[in-house]
Structure formats: C-alpha cells, structure tokens
LORO-514249 format. One record per residue: residue number from 0; residue in one letter; x negated, y negated, z negated of N, C-alpha, C in turn. Coordinates in pm, 1 decimal, decimal comma. Example, Ala and Ser with C-alpha at 12.3 -4.5 7.8 and 13.67 -1.06 7.14 Angstrom:
// LORO-514249
   k r       nu       nv       nw      cau      cav      caw       cu       cv       cw
   0 A  -1319,0    569,0   -780,0  -1230,0    450,0   -780,0  -1320,0    330,0   -780,0
   1 S  -1285,0    225,0   -708,0  -1367,0    106,0   -714,0  -1290,0     -3,0   -787,0
***
This chain:
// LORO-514249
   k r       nu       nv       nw      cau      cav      caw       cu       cv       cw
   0 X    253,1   1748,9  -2069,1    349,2   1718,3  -1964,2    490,2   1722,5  -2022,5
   1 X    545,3   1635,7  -1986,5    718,4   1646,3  -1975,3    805,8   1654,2  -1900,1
   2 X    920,0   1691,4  -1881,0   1015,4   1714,9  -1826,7   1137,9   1627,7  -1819,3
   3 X   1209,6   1632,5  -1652,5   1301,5   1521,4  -1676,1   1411,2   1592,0  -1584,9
   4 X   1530,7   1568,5  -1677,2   1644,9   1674,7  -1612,1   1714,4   1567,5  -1519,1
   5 X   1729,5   1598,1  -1370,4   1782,0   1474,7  -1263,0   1870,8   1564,5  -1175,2
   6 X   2005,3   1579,4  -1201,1   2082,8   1686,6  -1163,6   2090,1   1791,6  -1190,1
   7 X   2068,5   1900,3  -1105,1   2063,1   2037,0  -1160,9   1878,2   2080,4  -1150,3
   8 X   1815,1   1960,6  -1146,2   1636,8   2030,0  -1131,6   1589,9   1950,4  -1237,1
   9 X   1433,5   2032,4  -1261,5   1400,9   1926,4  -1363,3   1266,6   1910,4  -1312,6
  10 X   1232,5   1762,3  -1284,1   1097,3   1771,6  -1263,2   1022,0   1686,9  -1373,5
  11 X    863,9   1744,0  -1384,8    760,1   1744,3  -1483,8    671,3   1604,7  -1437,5
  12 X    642,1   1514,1  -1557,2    578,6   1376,2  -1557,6    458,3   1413,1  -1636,4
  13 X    341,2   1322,8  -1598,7    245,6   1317,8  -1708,9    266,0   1212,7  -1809,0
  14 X    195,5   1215,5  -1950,7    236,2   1119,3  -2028,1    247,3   1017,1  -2014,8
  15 X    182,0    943,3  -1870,1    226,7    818,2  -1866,4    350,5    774,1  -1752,6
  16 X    403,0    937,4  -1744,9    502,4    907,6  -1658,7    540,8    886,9  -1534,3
  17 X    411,2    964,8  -1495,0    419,5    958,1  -1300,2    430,6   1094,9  -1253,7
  18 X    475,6   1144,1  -1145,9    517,2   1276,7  -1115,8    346,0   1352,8  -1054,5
  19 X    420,2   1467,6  -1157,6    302,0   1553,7  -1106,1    282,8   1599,9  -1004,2
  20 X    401,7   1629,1   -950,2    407,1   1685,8   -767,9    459,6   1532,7   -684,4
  21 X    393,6   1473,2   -634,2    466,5   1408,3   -602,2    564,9   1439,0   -437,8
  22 X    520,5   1520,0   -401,8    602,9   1607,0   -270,7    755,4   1624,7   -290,6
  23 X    760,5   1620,1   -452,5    936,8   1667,9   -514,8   1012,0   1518,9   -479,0
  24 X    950,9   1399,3   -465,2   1014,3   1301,2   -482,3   1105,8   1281,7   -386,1
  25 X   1199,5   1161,2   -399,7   1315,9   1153,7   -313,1   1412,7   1068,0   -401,9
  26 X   1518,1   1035,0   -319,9   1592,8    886,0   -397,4   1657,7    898,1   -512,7
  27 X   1689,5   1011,6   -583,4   1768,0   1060,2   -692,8   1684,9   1059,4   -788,6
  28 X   1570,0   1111,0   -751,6   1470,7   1133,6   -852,5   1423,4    977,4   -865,6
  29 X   1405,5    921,0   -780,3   1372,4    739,7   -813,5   1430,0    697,2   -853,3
  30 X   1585,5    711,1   -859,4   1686,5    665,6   -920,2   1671,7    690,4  -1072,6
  31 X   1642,4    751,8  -1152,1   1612,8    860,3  -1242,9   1446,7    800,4  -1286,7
  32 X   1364,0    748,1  -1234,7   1202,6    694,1  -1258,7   1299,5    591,0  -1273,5
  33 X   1343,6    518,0  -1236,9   1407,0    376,3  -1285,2   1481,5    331,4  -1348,7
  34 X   1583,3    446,5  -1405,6   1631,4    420,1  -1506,7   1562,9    417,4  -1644,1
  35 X   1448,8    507,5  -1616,5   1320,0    570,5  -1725,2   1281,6    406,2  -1769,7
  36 X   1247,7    360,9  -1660,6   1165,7    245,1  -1660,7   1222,6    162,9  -1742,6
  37 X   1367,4    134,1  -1712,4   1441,5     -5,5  -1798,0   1487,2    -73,6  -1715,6
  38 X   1512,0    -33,1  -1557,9   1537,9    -78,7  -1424,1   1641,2    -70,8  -1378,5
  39 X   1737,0   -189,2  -1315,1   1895,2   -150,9  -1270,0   1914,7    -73,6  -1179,6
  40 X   1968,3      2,5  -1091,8   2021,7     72,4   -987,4   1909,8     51,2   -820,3
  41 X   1863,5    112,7   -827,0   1769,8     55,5   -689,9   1878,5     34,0   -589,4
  42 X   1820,5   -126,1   -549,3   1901,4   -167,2   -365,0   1836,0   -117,5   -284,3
  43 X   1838,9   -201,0   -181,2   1759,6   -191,7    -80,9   1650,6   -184,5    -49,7
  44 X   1658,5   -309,0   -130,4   1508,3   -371,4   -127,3   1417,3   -300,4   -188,0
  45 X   1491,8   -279,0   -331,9   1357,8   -171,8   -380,2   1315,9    -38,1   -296,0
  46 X   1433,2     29,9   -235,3   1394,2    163,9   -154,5   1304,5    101,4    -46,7
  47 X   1320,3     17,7      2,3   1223,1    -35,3    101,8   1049,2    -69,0     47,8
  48 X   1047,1    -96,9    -29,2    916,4    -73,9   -134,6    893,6      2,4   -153,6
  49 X    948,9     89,5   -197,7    909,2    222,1   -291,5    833,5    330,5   -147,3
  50 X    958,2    300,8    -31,0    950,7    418,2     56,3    837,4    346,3    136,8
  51 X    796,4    225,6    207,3    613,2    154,5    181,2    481,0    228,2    132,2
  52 X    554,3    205,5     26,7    413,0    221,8    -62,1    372,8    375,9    -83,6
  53 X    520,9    435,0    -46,9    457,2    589,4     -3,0    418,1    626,5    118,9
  54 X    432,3    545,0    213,4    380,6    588,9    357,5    229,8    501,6    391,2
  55 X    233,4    393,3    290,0     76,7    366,3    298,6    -14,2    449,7    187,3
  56 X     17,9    495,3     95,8    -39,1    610,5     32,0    -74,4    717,9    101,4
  57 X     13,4    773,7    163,2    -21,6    915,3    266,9   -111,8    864,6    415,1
  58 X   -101,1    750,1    449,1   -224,6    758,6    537,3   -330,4    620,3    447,7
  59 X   -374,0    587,0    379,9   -494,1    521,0    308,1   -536,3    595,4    191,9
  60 X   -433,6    691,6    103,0   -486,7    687,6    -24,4   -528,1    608,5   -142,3
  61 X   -464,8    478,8   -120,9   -519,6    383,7   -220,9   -396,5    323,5   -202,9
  62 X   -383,6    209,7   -334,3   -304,6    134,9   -383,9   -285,4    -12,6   -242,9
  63 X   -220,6    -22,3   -186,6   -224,8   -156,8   -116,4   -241,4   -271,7   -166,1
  64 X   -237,1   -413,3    -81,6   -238,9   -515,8   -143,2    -92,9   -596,5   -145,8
  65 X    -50,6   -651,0   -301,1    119,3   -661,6   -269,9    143,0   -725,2   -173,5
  66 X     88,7   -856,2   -156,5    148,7   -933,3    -74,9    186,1   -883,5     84,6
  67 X     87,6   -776,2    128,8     79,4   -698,6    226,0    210,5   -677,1    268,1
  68 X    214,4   -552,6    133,2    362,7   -506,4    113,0    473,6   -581,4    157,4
  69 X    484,5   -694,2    107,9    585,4   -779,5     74,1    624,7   -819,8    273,6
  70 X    501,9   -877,6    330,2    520,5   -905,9    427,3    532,3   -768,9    520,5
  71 X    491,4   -682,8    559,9    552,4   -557,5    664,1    690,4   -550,4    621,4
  72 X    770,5   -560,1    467,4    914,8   -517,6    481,5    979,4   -625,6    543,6
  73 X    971,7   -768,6    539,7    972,7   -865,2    557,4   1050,4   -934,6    437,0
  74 X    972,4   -936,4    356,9   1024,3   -980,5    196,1    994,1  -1117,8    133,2
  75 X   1014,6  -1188,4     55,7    944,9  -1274,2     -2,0    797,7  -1221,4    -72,8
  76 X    650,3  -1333,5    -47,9    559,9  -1271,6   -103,3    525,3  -1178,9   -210,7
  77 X    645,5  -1275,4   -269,9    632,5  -1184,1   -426,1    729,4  -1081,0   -479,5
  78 X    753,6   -962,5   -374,6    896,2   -915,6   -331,1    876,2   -819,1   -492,3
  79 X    706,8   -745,7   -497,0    699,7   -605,4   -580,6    713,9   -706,9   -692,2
  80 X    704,1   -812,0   -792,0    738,4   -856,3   -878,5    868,9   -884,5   -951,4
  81 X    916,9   -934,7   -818,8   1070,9   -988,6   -846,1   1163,3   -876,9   -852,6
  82 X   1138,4   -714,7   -741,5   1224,8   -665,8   -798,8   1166,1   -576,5   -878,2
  83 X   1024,8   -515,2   -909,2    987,8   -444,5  -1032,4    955,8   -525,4  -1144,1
  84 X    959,7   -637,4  -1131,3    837,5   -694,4  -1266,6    668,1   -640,6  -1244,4
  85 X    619,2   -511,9  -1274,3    485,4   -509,1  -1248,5    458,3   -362,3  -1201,5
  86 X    379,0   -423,6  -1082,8    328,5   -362,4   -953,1    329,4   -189,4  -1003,1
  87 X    316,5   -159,3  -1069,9    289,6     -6,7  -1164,3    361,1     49,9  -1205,8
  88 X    498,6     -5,5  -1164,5    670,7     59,6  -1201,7    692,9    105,2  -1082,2
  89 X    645,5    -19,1   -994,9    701,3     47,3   -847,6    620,8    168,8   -792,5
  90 X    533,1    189,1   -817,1    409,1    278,7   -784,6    477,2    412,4   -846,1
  91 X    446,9    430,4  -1002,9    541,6    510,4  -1025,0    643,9    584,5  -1015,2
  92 X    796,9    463,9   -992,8    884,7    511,0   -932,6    899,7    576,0   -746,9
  93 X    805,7    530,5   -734,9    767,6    587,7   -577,5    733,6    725,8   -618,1
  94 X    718,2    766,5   -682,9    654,5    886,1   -702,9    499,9    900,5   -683,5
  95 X    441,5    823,2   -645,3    334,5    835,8   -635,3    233,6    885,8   -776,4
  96 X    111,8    931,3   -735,3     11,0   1010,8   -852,0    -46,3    825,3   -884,8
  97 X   -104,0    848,7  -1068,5   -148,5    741,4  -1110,7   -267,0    730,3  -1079,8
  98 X   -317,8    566,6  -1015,9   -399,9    543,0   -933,5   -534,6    506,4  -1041,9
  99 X   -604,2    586,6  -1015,2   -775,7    556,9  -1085,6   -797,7    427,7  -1102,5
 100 X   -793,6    328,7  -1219,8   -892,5    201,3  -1210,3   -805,2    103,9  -1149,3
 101 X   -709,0    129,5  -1154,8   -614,8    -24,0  -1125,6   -547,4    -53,2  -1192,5
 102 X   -546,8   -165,1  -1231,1   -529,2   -238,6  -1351,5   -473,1   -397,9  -1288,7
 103 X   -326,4   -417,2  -1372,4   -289,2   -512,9  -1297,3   -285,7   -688,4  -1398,7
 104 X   -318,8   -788,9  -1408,9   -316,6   -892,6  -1489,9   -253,1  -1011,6  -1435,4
 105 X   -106,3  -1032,1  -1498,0    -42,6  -1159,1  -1484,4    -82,4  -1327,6  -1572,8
 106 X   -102,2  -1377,9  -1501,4    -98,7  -1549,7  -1611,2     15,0  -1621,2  -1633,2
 107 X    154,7  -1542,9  -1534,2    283,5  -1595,2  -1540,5    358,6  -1516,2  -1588,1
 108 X    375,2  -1390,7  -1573,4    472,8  -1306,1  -1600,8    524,7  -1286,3  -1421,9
 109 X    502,9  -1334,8  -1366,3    544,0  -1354,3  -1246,8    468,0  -1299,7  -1076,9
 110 X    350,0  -1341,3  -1113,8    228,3  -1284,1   -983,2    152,6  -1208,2  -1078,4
 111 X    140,3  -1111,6  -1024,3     25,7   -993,8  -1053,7   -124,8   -982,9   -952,3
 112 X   -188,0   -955,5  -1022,4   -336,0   -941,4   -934,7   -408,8   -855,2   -994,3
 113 X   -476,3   -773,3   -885,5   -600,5   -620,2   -921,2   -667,3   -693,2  -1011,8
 114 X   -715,3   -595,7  -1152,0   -774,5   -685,9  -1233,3   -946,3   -613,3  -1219,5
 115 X  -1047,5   -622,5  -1199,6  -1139,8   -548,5  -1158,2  -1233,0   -505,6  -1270,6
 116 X  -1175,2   -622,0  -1380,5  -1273,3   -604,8  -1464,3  -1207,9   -558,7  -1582,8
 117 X  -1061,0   -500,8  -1617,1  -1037,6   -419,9  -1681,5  -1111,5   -316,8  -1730,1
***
C-alpha cells in the first residue's frame, strides 16, 4: 500500500491506485486521484460522474453501463470517455474499490466496452 499526502491527511491506495477506504473520499481527495491520473482540474461534469457512479455503486455494487451513466446526468453518450479517456480513471477517481473482472477494450481510442473475454 501507499500513501498520498492531500492537505493535512494522508490517505492509503493499493498498487493500482484505488482507495482503500473508500468512505474517506470526497472532492479534494478526487481532485488529488486526478491529478495522480494525468487529469486537468475536475468541472462539473466530471463531479457529476464521479458523484453517479458512487451512488450507483452503493445501491447495485457493480460497475454500471456507461452509456447509462452518460444519459441519467444528461450528458453526451460518450460523456465517461470524453472527460476521462477510460472508464477506469473515472471509477478510480470516484473513489471507488477496484472492480473484479472488468476489463475495458477500445477500437478507437474513443468508445470503450466491458471486455468479457479479457
């Protein structure tokens, strides 16, 4: 495990960089997963994703489907692409725990899709 100093706290990632508690999370600390990432300043839009994909986590437990996503915020389809690049930054930076067996495969660089047979 590692450690990531985000003000005066430091919270602990596993090696691939998703929070171990994810209960600690909150916008500073996302702010802070996204800079990790290689990611500009979260807008709106991204908090509107991020904060999604944690409230369909806490009542499903599983990874959603993007386009889903995209449409409840009322986004363009391909909202988790355009502003993460791939679906597994945003997940991450949500704080969310890393999801068992999902595996994501682009043919554009552009649309992502569950890859099953990873």
């Amino acid at each position: 495990m590692s450690q990531l100093q985000i003000g005066n706290s430091r919270i602990e990632v596993d090696p691939d960089g998703f929070l171990t508690r994810p209960d600690e999370w909150n916008e500073e600390i996302a702010a802070a997963l996204a800079e990790r990432e290689g990611l500009e300043p979260l807008s709106k839009s991204k908090l509107s994703i991020l904060n999604f994909l944690r409230e369909y986590f806490q009542k499903n437990h599983s990874f959603p489907i993007l386009r889903y996503v995209c449409k409840k915020i009322g986004a363009s389809s391909n909202c988790i692409t355009e502003e993460f690049v791939d679906p597994m930054k945003a997940w991450k930076i949500a704080g969310l725990p890393k999801p068992p067996q999902v595996f994501f495969t682009s043919f554009d660089g552009k649309n992502y899709f569950a890859n099953p047979f990873y």
